[in-house]
C-alpha positions as CSV (number, residue, x, y, z in Angstrom):
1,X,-26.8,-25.0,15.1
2,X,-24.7,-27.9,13.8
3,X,-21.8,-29.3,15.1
4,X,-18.8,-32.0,14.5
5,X,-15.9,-33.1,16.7
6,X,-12.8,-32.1,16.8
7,X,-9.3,-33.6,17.4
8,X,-5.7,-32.1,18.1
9,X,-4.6,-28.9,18.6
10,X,-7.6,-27.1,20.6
11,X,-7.0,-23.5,19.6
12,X,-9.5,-22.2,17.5
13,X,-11.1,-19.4,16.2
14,X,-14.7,-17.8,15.4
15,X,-15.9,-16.5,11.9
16,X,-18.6,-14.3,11.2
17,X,-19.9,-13.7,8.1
18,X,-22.8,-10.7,8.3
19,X,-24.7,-11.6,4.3
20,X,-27.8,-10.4,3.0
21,X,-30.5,-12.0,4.6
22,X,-28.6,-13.7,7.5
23,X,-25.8,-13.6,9.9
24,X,-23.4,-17.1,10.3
25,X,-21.2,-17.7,12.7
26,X,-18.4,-20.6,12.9
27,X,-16.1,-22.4,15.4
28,X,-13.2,-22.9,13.3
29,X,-10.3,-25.4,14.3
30,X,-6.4,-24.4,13.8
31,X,-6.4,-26.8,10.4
32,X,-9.3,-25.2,9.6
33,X,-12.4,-27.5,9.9
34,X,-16.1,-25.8,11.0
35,X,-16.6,-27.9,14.0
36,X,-20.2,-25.6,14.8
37,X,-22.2,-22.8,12.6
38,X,-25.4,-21.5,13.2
39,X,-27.2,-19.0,11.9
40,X,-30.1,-16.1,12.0
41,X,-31.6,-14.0,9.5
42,X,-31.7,-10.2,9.5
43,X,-34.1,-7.9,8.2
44,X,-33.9,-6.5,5.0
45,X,-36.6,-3.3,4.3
46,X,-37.3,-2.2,0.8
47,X,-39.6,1.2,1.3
48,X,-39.3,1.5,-2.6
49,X,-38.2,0.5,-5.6
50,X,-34.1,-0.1,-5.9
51,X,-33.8,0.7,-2.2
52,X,-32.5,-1.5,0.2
53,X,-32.2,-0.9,3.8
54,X,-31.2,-3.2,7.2
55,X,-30.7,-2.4,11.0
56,X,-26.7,-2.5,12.1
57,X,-28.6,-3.0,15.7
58,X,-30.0,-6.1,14.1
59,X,-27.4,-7.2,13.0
60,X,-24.8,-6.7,16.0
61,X,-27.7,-8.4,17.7
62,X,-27.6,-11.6,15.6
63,X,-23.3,-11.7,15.2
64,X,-23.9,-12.0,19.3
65,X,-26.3,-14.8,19.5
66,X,-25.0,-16.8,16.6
67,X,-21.0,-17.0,18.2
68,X,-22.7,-17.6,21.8
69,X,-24.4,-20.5,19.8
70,X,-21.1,-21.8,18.3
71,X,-19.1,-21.6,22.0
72,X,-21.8,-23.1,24.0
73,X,-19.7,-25.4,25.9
74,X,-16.3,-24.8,25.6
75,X,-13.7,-23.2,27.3
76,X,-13.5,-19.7,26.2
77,X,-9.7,-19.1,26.3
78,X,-9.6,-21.9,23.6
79,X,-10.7,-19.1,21.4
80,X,-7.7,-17.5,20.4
81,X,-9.1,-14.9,17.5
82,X,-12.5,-13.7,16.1
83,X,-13.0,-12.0,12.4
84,X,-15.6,-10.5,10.8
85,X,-16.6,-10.1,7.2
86,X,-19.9,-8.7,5.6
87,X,-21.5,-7.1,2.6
88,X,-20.2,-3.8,1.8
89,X,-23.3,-1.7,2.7
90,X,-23.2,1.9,4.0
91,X,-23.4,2.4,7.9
92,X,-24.4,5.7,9.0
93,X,-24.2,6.7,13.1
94,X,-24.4,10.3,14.6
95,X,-21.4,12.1,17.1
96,X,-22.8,9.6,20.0
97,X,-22.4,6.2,17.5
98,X,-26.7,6.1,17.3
99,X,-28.1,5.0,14.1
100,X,-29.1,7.6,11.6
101,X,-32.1,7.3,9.4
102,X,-31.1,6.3,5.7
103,X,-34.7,6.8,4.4
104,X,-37.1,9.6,4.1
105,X,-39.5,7.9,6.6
106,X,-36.8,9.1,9.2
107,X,-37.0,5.8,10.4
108,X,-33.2,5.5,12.5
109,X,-33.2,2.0,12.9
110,X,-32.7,1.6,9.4
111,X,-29.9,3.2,9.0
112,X,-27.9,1.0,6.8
113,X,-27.8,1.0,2.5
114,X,-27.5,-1.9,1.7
115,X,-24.9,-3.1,-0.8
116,X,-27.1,-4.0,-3.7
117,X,-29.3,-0.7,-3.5
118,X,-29.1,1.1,-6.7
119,X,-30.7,4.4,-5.6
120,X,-27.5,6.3,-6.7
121,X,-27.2,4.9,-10.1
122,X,-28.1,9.3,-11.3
123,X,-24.9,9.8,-8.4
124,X,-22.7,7.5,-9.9
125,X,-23.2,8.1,-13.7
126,X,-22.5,12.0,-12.2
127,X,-19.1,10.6,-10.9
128,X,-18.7,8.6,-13.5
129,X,-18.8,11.5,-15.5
130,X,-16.0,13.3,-13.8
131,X,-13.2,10.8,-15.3
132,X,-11.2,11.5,-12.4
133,X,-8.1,9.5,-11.7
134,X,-9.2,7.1,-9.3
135,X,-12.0,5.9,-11.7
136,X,-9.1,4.1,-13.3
137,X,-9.1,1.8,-10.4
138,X,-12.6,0.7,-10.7
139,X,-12.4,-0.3,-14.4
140,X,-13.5,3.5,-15.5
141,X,-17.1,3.3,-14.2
142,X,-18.3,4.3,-10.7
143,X,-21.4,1.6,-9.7
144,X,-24.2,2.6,-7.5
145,X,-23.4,-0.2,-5.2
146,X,-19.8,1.4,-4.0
147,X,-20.1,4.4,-1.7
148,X,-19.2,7.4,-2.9
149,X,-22.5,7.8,-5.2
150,X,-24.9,6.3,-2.3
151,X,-23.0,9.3,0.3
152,X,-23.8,11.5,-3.0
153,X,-27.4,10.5,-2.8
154,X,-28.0,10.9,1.2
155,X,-26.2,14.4,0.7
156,X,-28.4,15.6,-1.9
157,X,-31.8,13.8,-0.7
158,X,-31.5,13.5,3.8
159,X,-29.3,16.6,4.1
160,X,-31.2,17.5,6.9
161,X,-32.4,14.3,8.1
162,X,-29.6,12.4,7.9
163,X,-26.0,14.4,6.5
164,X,-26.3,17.2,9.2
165,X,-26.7,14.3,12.1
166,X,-24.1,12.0,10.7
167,X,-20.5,11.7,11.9
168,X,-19.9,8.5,11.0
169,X,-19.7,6.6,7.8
170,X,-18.5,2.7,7.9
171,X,-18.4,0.1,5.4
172,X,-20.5,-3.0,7.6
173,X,-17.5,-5.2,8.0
174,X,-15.7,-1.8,9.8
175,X,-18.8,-1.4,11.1
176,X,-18.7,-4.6,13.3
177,X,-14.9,-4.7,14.0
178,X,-15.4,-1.3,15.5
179,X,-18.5,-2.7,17.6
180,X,-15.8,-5.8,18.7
181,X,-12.7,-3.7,19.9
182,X,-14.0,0.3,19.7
183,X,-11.5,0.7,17.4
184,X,-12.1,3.2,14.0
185,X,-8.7,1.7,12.5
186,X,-10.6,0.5,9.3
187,X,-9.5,-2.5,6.8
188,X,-7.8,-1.7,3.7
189,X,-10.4,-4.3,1.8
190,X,-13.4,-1.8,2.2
191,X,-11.5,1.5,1.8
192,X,-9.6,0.6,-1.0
193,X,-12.4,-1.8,-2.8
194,X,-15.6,0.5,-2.4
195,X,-14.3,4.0,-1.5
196,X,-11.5,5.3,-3.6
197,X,-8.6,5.1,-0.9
198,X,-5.7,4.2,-2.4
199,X,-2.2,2.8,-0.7
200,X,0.2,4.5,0.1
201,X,-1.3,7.8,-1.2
202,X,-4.4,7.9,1.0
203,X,-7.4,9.7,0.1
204,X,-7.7,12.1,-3.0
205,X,-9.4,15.0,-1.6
206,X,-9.2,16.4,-5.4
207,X,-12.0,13.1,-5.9
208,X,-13.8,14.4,-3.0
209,X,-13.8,18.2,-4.2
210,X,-14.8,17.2,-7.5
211,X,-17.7,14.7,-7.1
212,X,-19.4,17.6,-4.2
213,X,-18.1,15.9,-1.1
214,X,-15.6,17.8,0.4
215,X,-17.4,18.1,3.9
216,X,-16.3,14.7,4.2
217,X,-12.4,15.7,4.0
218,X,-13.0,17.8,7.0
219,X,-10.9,16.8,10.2
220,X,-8.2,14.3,8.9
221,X,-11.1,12.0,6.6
222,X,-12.8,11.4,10.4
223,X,-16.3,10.4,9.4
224,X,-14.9,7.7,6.8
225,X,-11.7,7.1,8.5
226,X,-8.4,8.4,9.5
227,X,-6.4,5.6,9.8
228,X,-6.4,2.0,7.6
229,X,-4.3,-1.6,8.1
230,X,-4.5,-4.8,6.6
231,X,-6.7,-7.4,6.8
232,X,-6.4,-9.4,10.0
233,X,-4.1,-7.3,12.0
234,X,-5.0,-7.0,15.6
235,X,-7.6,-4.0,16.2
236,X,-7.1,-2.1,19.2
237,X,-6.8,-4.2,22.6
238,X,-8.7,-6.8,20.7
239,X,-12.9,-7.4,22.3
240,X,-13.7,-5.1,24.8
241,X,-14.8,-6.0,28.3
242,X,-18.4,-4.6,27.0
243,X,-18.6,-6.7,23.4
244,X,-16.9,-9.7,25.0
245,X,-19.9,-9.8,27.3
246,X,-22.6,-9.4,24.6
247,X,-20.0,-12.1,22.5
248,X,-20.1,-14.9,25.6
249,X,-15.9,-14.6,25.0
250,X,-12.9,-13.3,27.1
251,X,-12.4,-9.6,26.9
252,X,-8.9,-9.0,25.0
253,X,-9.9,-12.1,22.7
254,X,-7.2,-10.8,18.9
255,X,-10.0,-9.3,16.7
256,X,-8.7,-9.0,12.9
257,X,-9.2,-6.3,10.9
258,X,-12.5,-7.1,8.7
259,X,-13.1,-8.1,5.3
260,X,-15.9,-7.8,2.6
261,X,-17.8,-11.1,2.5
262,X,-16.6,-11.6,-1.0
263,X,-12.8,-11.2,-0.1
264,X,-13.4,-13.6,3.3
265,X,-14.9,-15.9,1.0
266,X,-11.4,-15.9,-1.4
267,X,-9.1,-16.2,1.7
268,X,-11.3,-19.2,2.7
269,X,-10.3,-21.0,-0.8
270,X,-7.8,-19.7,-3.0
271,X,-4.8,-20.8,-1.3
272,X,-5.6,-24.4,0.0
273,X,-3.3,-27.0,-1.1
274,X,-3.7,-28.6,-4.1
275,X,-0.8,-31.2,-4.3
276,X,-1.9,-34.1,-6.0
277,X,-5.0,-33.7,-7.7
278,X,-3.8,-33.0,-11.2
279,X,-4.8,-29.7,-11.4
280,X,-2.9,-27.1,-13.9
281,X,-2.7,-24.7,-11.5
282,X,0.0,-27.2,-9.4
283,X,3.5,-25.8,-8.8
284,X,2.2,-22.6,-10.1
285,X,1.3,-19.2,-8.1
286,X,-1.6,-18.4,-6.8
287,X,-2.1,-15.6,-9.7
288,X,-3.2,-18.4,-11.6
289,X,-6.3,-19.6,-9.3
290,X,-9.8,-17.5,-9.6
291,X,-11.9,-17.5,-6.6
292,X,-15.5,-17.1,-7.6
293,X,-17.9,-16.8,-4.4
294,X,-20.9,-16.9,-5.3
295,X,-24.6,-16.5,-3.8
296,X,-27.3,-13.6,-4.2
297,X,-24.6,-11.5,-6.4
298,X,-21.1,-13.3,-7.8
299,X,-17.4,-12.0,-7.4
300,X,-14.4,-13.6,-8.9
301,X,-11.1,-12.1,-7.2
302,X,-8.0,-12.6,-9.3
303,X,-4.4,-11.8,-7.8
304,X,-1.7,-10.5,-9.3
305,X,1.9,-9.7,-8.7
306,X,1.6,-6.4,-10.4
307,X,-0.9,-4.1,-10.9
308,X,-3.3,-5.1,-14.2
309,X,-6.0,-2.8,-15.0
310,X,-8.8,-4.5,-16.4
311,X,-11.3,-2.5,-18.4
312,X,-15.0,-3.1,-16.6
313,X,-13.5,-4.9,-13.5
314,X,-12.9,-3.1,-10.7
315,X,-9.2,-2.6,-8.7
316,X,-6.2,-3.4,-9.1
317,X,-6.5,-3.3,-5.4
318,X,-2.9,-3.4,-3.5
319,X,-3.3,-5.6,-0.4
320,X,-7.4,-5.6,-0.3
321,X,-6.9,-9.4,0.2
322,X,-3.8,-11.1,0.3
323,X,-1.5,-8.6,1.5
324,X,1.7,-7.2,-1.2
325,X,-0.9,-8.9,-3.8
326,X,-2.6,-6.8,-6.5
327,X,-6.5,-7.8,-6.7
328,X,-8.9,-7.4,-9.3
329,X,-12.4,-8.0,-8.7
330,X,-15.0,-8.8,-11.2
331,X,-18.5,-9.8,-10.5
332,X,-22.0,-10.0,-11.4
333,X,-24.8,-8.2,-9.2
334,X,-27.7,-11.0,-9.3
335,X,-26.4,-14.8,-9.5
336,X,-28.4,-16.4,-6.7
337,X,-31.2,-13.5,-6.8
338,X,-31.5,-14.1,-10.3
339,X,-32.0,-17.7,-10.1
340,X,-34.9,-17.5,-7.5
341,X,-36.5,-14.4,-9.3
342,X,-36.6,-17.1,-12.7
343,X,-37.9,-20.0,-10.8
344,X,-40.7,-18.6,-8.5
345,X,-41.9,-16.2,-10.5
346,X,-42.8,-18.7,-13.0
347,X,-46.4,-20.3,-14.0
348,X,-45.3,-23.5,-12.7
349,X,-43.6,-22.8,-9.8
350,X,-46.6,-24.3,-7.4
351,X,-46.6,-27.5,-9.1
352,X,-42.6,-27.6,-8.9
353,X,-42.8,-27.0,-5.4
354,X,-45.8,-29.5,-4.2
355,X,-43.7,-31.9,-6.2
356,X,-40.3,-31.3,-4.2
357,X,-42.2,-31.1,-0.8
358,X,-43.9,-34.8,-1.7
359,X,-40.1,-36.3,-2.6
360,X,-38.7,-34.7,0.5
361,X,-35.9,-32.5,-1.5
362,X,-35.2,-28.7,-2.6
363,X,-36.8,-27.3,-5.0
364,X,-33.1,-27.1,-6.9
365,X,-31.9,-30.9,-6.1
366,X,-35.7,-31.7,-7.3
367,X,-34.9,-29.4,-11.0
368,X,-31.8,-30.3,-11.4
369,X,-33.1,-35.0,-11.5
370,X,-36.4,-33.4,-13.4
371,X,-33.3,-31.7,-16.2
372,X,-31.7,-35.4,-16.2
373,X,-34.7,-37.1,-16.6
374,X,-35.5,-34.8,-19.8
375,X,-32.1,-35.7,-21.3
376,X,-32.1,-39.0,-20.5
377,X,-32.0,-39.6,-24.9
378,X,-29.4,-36.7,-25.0
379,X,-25.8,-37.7,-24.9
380,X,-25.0,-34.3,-23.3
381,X,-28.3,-32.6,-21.0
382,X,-26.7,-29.3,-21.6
383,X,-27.9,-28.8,-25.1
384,X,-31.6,-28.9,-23.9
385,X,-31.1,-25.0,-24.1
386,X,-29.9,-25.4,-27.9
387,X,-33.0,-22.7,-28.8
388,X,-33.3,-20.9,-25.6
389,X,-31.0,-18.3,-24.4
390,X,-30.8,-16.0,-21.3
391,X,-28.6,-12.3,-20.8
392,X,-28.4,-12.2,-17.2
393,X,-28.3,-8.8,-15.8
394,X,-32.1,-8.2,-14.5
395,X,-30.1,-6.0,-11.7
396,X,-27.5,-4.2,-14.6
397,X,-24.1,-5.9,-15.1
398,X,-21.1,-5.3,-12.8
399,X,-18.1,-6.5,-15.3
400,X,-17.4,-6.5,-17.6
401,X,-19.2,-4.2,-19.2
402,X,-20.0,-2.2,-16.1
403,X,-23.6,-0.3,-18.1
404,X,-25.9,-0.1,-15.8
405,X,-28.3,0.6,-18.1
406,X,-28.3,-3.4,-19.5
407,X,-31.5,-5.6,-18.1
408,X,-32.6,-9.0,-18.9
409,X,-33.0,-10.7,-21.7
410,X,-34.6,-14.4,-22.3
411,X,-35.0,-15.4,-26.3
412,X,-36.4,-18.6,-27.5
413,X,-40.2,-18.7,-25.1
414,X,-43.2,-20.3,-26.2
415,X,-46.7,-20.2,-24.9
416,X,-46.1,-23.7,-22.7
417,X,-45.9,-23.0,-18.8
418,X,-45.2,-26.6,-17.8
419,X,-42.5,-27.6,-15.5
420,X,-40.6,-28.7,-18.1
421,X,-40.5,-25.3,-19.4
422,X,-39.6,-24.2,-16.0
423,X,-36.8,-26.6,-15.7
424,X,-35.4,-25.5,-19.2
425,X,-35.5,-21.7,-18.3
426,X,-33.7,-22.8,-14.8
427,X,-30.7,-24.7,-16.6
428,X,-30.7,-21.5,-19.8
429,X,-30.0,-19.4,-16.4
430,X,-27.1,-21.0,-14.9
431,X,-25.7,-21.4,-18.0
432,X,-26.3,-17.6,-18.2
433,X,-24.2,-17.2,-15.2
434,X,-21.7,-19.1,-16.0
435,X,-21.5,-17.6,-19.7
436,X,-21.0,-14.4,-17.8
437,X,-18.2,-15.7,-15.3
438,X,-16.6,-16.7,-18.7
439,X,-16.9,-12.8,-20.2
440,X,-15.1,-11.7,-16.9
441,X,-12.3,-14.2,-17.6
442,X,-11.5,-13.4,-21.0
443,X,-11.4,-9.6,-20.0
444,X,-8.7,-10.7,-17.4
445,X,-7.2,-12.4,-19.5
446,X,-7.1,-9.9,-22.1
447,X,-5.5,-7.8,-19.3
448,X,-2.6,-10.3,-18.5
449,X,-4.1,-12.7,-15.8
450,X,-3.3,-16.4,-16.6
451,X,-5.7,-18.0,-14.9
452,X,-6.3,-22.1,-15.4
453,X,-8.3,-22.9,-12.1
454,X,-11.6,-22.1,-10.3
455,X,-11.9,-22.1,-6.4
456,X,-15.7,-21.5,-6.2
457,X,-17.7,-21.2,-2.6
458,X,-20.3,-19.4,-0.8
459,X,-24.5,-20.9,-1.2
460,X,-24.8,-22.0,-5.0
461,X,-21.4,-23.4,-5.3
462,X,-23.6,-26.4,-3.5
463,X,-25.8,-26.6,-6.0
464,X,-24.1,-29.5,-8.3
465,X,-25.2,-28.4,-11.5
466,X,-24.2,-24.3,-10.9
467,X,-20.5,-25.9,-10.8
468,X,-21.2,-28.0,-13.4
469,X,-22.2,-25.6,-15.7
470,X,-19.5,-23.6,-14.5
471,X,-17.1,-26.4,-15.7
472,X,-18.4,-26.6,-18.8
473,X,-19.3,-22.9,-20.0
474,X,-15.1,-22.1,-19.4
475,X,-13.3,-25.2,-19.7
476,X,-11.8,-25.0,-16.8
477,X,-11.8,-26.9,-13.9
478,X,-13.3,-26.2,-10.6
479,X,-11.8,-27.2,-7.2
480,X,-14.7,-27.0,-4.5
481,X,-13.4,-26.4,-0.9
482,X,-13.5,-29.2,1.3
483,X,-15.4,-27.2,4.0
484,X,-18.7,-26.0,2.4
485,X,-18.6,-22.9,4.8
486,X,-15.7,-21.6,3.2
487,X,-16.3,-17.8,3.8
488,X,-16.8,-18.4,7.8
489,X,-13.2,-20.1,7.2
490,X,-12.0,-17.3,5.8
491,X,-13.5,-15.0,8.0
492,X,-11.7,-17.6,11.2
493,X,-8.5,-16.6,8.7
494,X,-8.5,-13.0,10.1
495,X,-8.4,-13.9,13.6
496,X,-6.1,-16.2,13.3
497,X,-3.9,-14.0,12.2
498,X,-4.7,-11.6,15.1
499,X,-4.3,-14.0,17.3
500,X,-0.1,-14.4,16.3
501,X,-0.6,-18.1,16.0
502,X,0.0,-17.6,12.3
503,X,2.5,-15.1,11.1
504,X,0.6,-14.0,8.1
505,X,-2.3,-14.0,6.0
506,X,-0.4,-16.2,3.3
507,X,0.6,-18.8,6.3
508,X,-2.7,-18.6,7.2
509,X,-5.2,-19.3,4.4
510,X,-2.5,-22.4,3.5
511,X,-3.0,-24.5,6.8
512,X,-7.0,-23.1,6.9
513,X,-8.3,-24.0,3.5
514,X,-8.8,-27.6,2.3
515,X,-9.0,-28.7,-1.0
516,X,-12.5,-30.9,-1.3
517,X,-13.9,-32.2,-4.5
518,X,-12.8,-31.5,-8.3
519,X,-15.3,-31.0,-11.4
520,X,-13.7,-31.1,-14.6
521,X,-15.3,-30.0,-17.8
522,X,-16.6,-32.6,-20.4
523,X,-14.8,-31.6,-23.8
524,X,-17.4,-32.8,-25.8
525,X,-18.8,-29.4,-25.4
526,X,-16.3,-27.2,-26.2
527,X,-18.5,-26.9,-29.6
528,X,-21.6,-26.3,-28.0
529,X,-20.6,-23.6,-25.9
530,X,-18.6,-21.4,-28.2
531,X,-21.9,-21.3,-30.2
532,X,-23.9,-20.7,-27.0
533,X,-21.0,-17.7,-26.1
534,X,-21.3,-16.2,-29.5
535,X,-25.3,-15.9,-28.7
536,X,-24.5,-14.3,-25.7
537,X,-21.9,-11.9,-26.8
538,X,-24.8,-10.4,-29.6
539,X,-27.7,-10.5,-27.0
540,X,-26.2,-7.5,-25.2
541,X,-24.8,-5.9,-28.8
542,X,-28.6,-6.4,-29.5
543,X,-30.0,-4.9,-26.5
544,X,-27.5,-1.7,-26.9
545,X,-28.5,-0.9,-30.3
546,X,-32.4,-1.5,-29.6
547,X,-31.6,1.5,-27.2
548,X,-29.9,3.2,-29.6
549,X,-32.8,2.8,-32.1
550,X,-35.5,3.8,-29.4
551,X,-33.1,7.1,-28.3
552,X,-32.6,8.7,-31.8
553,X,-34.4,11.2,-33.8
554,X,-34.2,9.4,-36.6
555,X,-38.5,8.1,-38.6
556,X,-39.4,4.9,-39.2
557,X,-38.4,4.6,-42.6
558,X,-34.5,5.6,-41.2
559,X,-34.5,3.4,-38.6
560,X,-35.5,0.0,-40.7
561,X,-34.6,0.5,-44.1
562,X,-30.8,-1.0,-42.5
563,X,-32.6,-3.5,-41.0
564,X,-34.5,-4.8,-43.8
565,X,-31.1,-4.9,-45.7
């Protein structure tokens, strides 16, 4: 655990933020500084390929230890609120709330899907299929990683094992606010983001009938939920004496409704104060800011004041995250994954590593001096990659192209596997990333957003040459919050709200998040990367018609007498 003092008002508030491989927890002041995190990892199972599985047992288990952590010491009535945001994986509990066994191993304690399990990509093109009308509010294309396709999937594959026993479904973050306060109230961010439900209308039992779910429309929607609020109102009679024991708080301690990770992560950035810094999104709404949280996948969340539909990007969401506030979500499924997949599974990741360990850094700080000392007789390090080029989507691509058909693509290798080569493929990478945050933006913007300003948070925005890069590729500039744990703040948002002490989301997020430090983009390579953007555009063209070619009847002669021309 790490901690920092405090000052002033005393009220604060706890954040939780359930991720991938860990569970954080922070004690967040009224002004909203971290003064205490600490964290613990969580299990992750992977019985096959594209599967993903975790324990919500583990998990409630490690949300426990980690707030006891961040409270050791204070005086429990100081904490006013708690909130809770997670990934949006697939919780499934029988009649008596037990875990149900999401696997054919019939193991119960894994009983949650996790959100970046694509073992309903078959479900989902099915659904896609359908072109029913609540496709429209996921850019046309259902992806394996929302949850109508992976309840498809159980359905077809566990019927007996697991859809006959289960009588609950929850999206994680409801998940944990219901193991907080016993309430089933569930957030409008996971209904509306990852299963169809759409303000005011409700549920579209015509999507349910058509897709092969209607057992789930039995009973008023009861196994995926009845009733839905906003993010950060108070649920229920707020902990429970039972939770509040496992906790270490006060029983009746405001509990917000939840949030996906993603969302927290926004609220944690995208309205902080920017007066003063010279930024072009000064004076000007908050529709012009894009909050890009990034880690093991990316999302950038762009509001709107009325609903845009943007073809490949999911929503427009009413009220997911900033309540009265239109969202559109884009997002790419393996950022942080991606990066770590290209790094250690290369030749000369042993010597990169024995070489960090012996300077005492990570083995990113430790690439990212090895890429300047390589440029040093470059004016600009970034056009090392001038003949090596990287498509990104190894896991498919989320927006906003939404194909989940698309994998990887690295042009421009040679037969060297030094570290140098190994420091060049790192930097093609993020640039890869970034080029991709930059085909999300120009799909918004073909839409009607007017964005000028990325908010970026969550693990790799610490990683100075991710932002960098993320500078560069778009042109934009990118405000960095000034707590690093910005999705824990943003999590501490919801209970805040809870709690009364602010009167709204929008009051909220304003006092909480703090503008840190600004990266502009050097303009000497506008060039550079309008060339490198144009590569990327034709790498997926490329990759579509090599399909193409491979799919068709057509003989040899047919297929490359064109491309001989």
């Amino acid at each position: 655990m790490t901690s920092t003092s405090s000052s002033g008002d005393d009220r604060c508030y706890v954040g939780v933020d359930a991720g991938s491989g860990s569970v954080r927890a922070a004690l967040v002041s009224r002004d909203g500084r971290v003064t205490a995190v600490a964290e613990e990892p969580v299990h992750i199972w992977q019985p096959q390929a594209d599967h993903y599985e975790q324990s919500s047992d583990d998990i409630w288990r490690k949300c426990c230890s980690t707030v006891k952590k961040v409270t050791e010491g204070i005086a429990k009535e100081r904490v006013r609120g708690i909130g809770f945001d997670a990934t949006c994986s697939l919780v499934v509990l029988d009649q008596n709330f037990q875990p149900v066994a999401v696997n054919k191993d019939g193991v119960k304690e894994r009983n949650v899907v996790m959100w970046m399990d694509h073992r309903a990509t078959e479900q989902a093109s099915r659904i896609t299929a359908t072109s029913h009308r609540v496709l429209s509010a996921v850019g046309g294309v259902m992806s394996p990683e929302m949850q109508p396709p992976k309840l498809l999937w159980l359905k077809e594959n566990l019927r007996e094992r697991c859809w006959k026993e289960a009588a609950h479904f929850f999206d994680l973050p409801d998940f944990l606010s219901w193991k907080a306060t016993g309430s089933l109230v569930r957030s409008l961010c996971t209904v509306v983001c990852k299963w169809t439900y759409s303000p005011p209308d409700g549920w579209d039992d015509s999507f349910w009938a058509a897709v092969g779910l209607q057992d789930l429309m039995e009973n008023n929607h009861s196994k995926m939920g009845e009733r839905t609020c906003c993010p950060g109102s108070p649920l229920g009679g707020g902990l429970t004496p039972e939770a509040a024991a496992e906790l270490g708080l006060e029983p009746g301690t405001a509990v917000g409704a939840s949030l996906i990770d993603a969302h927290a992560g926004g609220l944690g950035v995208i309205g902080a104060d920017v007066s003063g810094h010279q930024l072009p999104c000064e004076n000007q709404p908050i529709t012009s800011r894009l909050a890009l949280i990034c880690g093991t996948s990316s999302c950038h969340m762009a509001v709107s004041q009325k609903p845009l539909f943007v073809p490949g990007v999911w929503g427009p969401y009413l009220s997911a995250m900033v309540p009265e506030l239109w969202l559109n979500e884009g997002g790419q499924s393996a950022t942080g994954k991606l990066i770590d997949h290209v790094v250690t599974g290369h030749a000369a990741f042993s010597q990169l590593k024995e070489r960090a360990e012996n300077s005492g850094v990570h083995i990113y700080s430790f690439l990212n001096g090895h890429l300047e000392e390589m440029a040093k007789d470059l004016r600009n390090p970034d056009e090392l990659t001038t003949g090596l080029h990287v498509w990104p989507d190894f896991h498919s691509n989320r927006s906003p192209l939404a194909d989940q058909s698309l994998k990887g693509m690295v042009i421009g290798l040679s037969l060297s596997r030094t570290l140098d080569d190994l420091a060049l493929l790192y930097l093609a990478t993020l640039q890869a990333t970034a080029l991709g945050t930059r085909h999300i933006l120009d799909a918004m913007r073909d839409a009607g957003h007017d964005i000028t300003t990325l908010f970026l948070c969550g693990g790799l925005s610490k990683n100075a040459l991710f932002v960098r890069m993320h500078a560069n590729v778009t042109g934009l500039p990118v405000v960095l919050a000034a707590e690093r744990e910005a999705v824990l703040v943003g999590a501490a948002v919801l209970g805040a709200c809870a709690s009364r002490d602010y009167t709204s989301i929008q009051e909220a997020m304003e006092k909480m998040a703090r503008i840190g430090k600004v990266v502009r983009p050097n303009l000497e390579l506008e060039s550079f990367y309008r060339k490198k953007y144009a590569v990327f555009l034709r790498l997926f063209a490329h990759q579509r018609e090599y399909a193409a070619l491979m799919s068709d009847g057509r003989t040899d002669a047919d297929v490359f007498t064109p491309l001989r021309k």
